[in-house]
PDB file with SEQRES, HELIX, SHEET and CRYST1 records, atoms N, CA, C and O in Angstrom:
SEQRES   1 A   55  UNK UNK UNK UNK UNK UNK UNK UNK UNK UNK UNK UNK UNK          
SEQRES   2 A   55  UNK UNK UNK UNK UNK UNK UNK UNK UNK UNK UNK UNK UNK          
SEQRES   3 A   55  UNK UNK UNK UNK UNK UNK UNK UNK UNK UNK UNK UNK UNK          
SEQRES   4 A   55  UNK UNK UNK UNK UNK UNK UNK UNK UNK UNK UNK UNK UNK          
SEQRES   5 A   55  UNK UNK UNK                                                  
HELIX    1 AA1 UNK A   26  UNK A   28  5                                   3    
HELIX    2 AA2 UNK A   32  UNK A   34  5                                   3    
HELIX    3 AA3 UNK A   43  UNK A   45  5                                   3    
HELIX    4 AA4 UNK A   50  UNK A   53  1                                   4    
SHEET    1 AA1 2 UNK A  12  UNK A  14  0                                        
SHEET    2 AA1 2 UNK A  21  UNK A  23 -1                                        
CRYST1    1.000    1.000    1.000  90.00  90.00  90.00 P 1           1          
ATOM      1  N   UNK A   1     -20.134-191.607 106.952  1.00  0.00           N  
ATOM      2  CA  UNK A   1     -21.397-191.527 107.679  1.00  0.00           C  
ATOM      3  C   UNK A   1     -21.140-191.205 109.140  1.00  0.00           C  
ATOM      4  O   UNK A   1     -20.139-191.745 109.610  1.00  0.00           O  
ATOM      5  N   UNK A   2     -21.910-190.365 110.019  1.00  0.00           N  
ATOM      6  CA  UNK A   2     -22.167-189.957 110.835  1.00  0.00           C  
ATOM      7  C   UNK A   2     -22.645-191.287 112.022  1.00  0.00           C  
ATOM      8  O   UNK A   2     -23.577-192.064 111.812  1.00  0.00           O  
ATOM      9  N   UNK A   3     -21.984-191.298 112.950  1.00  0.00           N  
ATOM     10  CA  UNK A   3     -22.909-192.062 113.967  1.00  0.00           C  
ATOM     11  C   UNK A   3     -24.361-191.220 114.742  1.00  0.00           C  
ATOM     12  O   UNK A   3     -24.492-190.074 115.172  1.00  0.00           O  
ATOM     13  N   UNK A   4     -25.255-192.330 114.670  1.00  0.00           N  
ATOM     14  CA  UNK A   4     -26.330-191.578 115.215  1.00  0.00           C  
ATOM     15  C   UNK A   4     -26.267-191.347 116.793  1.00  0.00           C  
ATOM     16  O   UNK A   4     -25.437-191.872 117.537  1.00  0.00           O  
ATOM     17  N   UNK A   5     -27.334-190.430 117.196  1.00  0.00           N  
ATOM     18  CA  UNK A   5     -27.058-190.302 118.834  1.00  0.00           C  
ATOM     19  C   UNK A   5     -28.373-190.965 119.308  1.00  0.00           C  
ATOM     20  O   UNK A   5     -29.488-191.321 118.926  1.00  0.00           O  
ATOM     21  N   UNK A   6     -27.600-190.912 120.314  1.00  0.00           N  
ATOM     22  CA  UNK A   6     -28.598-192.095 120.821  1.00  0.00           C  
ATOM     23  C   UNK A   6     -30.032-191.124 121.602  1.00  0.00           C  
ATOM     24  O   UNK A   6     -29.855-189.909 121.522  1.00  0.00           O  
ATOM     25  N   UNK A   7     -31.061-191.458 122.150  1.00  0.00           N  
ATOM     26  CA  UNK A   7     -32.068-190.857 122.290  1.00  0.00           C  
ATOM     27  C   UNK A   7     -32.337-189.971 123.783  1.00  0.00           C  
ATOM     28  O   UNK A   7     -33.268-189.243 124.129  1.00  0.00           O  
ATOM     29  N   UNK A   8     -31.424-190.280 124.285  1.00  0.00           N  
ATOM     30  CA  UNK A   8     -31.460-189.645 125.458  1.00  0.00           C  
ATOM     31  C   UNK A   8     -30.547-188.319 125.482  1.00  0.00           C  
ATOM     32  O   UNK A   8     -30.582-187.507 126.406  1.00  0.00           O  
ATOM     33  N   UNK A   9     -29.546-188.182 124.095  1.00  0.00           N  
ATOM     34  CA  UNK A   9     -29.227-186.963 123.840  1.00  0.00           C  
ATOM     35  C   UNK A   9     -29.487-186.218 123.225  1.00  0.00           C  
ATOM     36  O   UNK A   9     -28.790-185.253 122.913  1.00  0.00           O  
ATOM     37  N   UNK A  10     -30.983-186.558 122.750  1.00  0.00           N  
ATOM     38  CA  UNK A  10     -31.693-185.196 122.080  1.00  0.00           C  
ATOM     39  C   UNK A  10     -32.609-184.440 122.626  1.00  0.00           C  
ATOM     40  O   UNK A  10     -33.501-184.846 123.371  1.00  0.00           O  
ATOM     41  N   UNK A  11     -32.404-183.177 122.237  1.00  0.00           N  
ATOM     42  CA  UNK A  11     -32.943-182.190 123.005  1.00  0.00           C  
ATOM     43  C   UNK A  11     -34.624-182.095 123.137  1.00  0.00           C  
ATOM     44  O   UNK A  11     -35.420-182.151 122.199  1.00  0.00           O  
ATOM     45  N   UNK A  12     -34.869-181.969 124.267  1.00  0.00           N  
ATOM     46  CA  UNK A  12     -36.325-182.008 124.574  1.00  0.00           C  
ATOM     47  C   UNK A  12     -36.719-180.912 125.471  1.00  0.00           C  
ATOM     48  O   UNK A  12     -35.977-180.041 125.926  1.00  0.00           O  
ATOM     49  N   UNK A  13     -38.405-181.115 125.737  1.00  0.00           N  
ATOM     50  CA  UNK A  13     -39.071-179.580 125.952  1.00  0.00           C  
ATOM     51  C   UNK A  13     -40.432-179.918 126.316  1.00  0.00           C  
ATOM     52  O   UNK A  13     -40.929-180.935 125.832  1.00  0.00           O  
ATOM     53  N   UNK A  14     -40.940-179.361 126.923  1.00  0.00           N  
ATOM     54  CA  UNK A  14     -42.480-179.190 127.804  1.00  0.00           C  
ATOM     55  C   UNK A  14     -43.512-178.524 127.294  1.00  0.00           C  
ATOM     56  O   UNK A  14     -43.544-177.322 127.030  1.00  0.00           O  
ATOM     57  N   UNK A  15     -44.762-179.692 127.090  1.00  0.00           N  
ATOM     58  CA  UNK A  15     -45.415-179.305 125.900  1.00  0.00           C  
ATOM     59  C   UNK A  15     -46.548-178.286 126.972  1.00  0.00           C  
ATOM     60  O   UNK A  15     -47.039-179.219 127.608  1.00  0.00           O  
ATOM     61  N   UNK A  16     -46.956-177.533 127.310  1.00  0.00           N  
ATOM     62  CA  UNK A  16     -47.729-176.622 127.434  1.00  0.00           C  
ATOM     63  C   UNK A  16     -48.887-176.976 128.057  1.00  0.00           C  
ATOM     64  O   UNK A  16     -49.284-176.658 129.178  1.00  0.00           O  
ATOM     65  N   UNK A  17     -49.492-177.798 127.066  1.00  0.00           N  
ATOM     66  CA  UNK A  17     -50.722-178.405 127.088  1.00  0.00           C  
ATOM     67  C   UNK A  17     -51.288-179.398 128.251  1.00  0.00           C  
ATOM     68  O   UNK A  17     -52.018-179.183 129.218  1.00  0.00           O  
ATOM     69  N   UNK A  18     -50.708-180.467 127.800  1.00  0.00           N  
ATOM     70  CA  UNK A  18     -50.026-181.787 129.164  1.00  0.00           C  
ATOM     71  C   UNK A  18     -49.493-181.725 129.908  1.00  0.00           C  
ATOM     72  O   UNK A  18     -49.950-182.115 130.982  1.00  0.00           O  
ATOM     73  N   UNK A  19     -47.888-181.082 129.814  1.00  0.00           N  
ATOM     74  CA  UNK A  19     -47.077-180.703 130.786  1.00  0.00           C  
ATOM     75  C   UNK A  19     -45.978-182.079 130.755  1.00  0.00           C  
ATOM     76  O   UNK A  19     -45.082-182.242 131.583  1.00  0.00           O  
ATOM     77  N   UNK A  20     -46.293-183.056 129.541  1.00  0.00           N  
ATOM     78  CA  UNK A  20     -45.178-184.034 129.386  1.00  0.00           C  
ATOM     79  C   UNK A  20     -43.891-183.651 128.293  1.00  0.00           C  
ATOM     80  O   UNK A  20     -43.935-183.027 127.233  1.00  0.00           O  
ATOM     81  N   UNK A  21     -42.864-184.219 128.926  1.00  0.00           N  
ATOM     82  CA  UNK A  21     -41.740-184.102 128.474  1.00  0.00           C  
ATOM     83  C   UNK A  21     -41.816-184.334 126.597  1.00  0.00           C  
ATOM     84  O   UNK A  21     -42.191-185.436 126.196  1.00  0.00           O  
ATOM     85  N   UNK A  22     -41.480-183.357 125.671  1.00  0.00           N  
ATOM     86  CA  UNK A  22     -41.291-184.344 124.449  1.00  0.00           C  
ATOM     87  C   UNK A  22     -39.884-183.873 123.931  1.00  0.00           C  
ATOM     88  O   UNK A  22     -39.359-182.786 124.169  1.00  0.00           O  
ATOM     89  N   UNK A  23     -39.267-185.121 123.017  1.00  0.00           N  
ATOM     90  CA  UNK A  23     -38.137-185.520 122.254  1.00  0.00           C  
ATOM     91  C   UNK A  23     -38.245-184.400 120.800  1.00  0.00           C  
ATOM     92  O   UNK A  23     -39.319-184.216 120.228  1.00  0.00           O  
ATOM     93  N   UNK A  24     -37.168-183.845 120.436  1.00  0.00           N  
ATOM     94  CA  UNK A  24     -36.789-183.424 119.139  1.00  0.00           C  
ATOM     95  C   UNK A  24     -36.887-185.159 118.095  1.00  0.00           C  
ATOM     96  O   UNK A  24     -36.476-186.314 118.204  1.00  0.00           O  
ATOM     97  N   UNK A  25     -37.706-184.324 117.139  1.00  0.00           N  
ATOM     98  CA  UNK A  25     -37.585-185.467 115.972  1.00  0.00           C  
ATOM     99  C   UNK A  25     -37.478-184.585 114.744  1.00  0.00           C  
ATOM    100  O   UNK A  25     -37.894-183.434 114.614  1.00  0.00           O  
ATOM    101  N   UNK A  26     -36.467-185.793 113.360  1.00  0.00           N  
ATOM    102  CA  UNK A  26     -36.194-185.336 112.418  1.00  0.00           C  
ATOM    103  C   UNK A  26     -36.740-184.154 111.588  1.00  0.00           C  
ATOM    104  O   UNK A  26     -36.182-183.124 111.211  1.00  0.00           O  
ATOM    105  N   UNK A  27     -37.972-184.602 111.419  1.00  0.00           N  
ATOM    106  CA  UNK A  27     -38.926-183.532 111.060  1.00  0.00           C  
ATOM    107  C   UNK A  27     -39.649-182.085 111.446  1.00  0.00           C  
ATOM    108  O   UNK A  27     -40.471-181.348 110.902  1.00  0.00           O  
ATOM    109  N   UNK A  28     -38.961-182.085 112.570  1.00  0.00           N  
ATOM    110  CA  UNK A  28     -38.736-180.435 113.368  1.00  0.00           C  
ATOM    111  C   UNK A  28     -37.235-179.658 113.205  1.00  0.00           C  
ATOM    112  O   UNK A  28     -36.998-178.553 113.692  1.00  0.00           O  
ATOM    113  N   UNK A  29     -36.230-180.500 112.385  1.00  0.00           N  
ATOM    114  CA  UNK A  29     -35.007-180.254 112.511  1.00  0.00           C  
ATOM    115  C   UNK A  29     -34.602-178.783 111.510  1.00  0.00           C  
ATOM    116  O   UNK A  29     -33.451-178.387 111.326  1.00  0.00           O  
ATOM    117  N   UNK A  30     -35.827-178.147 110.963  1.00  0.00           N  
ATOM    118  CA  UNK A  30     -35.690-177.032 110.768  1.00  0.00           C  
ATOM    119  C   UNK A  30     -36.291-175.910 111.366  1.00  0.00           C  
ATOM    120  O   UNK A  30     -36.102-174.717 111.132  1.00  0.00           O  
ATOM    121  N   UNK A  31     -37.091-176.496 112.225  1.00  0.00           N  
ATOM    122  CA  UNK A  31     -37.940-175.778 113.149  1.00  0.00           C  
ATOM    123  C   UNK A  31     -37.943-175.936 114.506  1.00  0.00           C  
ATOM    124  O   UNK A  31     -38.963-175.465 115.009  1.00  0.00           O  
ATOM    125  N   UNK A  32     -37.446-176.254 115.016  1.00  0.00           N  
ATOM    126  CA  UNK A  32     -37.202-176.795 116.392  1.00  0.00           C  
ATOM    127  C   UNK A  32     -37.584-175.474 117.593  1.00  0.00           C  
ATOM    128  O   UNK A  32     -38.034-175.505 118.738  1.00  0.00           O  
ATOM    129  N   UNK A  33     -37.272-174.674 116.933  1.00  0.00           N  
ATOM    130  CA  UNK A  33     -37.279-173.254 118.107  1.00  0.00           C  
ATOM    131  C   UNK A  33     -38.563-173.041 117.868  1.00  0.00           C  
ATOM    132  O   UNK A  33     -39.119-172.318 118.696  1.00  0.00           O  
ATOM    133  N   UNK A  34     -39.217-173.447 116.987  1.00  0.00           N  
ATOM    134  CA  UNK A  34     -40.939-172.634 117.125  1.00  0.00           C  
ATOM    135  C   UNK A  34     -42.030-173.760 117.285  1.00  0.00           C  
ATOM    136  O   UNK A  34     -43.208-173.700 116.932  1.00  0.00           O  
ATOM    137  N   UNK A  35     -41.399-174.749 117.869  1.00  0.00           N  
ATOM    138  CA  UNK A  35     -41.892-176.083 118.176  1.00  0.00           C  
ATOM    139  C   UNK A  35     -42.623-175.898 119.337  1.00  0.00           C  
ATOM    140  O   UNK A  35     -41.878-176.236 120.257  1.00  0.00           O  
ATOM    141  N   UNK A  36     -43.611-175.565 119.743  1.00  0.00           N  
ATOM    142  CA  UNK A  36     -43.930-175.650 121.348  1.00  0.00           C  
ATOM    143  C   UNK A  36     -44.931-176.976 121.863  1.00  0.00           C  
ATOM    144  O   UNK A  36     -45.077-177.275 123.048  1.00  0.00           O  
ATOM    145  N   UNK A  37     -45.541-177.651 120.781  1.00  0.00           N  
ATOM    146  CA  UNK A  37     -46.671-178.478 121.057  1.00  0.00           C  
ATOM    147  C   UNK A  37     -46.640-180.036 120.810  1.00  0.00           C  
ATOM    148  O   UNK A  37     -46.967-180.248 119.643  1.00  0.00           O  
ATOM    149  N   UNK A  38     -46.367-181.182 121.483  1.00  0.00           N  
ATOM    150  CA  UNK A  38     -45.694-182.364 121.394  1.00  0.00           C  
ATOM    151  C   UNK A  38     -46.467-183.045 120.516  1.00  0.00           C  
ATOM    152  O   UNK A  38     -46.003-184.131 120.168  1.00  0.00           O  
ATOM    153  N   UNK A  39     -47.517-182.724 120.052  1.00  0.00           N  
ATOM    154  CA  UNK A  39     -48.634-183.819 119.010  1.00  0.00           C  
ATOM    155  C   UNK A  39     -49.339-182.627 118.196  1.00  0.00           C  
ATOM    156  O   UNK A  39     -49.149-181.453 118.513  1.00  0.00           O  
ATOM    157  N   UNK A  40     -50.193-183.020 117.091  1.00  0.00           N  
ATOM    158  CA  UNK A  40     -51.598-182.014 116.765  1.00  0.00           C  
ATOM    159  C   UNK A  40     -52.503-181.941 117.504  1.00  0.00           C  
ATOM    160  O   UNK A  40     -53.169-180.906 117.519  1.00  0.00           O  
ATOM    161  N   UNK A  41     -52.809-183.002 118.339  1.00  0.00           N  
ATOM    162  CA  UNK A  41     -54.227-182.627 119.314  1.00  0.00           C  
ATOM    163  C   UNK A  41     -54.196-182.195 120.619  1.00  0.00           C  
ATOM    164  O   UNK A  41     -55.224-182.048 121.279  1.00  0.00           O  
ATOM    165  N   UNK A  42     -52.555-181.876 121.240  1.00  0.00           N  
ATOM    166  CA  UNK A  42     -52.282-180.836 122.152  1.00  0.00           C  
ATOM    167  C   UNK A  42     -52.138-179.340 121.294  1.00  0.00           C  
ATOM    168  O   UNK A  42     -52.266-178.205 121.752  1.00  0.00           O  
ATOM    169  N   UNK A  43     -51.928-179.626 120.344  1.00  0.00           N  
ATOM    170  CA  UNK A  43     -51.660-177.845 118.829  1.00  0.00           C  
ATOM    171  C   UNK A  43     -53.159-177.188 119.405  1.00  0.00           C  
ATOM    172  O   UNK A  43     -53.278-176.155 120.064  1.00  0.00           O  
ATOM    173  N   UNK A  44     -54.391-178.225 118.894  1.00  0.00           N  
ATOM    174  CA  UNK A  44     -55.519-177.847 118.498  1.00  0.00           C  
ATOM    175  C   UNK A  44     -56.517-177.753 119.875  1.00  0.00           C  
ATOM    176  O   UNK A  44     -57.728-177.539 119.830  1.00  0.00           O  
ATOM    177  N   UNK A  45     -55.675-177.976 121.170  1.00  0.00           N  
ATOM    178  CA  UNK A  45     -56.304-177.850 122.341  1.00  0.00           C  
ATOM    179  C   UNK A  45     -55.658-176.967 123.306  1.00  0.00           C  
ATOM    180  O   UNK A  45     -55.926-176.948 124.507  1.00  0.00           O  
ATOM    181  N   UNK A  46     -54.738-176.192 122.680  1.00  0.00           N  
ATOM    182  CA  UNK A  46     -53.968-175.062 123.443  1.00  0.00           C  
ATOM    183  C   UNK A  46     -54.542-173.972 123.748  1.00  0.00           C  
ATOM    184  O   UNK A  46     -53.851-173.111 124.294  1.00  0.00           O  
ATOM    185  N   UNK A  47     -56.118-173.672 123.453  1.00  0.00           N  
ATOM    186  CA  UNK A  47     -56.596-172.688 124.165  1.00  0.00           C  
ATOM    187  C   UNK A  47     -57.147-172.751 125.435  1.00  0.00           C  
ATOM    188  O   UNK A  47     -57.330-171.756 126.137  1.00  0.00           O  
ATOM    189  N   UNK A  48     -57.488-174.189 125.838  1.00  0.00           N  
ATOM    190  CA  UNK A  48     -57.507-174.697 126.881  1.00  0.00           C  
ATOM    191  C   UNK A  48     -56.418-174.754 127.550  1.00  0.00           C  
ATOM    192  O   UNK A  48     -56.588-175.239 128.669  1.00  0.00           O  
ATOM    193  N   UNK A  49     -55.766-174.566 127.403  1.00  0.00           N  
ATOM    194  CA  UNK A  49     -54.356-174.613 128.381  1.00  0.00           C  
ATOM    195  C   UNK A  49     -54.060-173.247 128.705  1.00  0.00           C  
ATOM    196  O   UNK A  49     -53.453-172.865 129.706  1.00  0.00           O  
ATOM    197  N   UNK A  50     -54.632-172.393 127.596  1.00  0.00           N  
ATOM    198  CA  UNK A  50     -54.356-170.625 128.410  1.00  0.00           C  
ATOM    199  C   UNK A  50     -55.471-170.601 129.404  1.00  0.00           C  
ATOM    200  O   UNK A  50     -55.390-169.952 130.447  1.00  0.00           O  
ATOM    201  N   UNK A  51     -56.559-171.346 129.056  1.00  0.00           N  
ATOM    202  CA  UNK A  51     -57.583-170.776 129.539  1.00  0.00           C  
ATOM    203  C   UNK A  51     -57.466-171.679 131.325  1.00  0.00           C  
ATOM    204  O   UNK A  51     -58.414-171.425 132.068  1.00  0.00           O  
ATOM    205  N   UNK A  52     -56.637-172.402 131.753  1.00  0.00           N  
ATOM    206  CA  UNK A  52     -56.932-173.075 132.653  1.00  0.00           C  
ATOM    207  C   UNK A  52     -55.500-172.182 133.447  1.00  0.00           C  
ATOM    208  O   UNK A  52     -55.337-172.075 134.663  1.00  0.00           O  
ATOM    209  N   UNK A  53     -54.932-171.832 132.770  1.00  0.00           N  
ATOM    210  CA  UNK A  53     -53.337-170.646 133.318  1.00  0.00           C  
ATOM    211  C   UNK A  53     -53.823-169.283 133.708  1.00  0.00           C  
ATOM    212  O   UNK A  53     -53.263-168.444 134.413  1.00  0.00           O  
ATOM    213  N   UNK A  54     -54.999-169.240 133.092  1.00  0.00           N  
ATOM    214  CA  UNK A  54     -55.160-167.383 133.663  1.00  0.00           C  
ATOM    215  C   UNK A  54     -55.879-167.757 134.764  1.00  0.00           C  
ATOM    216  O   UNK A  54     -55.754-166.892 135.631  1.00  0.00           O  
ATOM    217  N   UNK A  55     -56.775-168.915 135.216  1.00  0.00           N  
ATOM    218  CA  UNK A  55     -57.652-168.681 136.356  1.00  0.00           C  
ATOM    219  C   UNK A  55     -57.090-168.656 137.263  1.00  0.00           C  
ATOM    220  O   UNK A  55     -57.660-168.468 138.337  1.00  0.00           O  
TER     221      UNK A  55                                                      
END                                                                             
């Protein structure tokens, strides 16, 4: 068995939306590169976030 890493060495990224930091989790671990949005209700509110970037 593998030792696990601890949480401050996984890779993280800036959700768009909010602009808060989020953590890689297991369940992105095949998708990680097309990950851009830290929850579903920053996913489903990202047109607001273009729309507040173009003004």
């Amino acid at each position: 068995m593998g030792r696990a890493r601890s949480k401050s060495d996984l890779p993280t990224k800036i959700c768009p939306v909010c602009q808060r930091p989020f953590t890689w989790r297991k369940k992105w671990a095949d998708c990680w590169d097309d990950v851009k949005y830290c929850s579903e209700r920053c996913r489903r509110h990202r047109s607001q976030a273009t729309n507040e970037a173009n003004q």
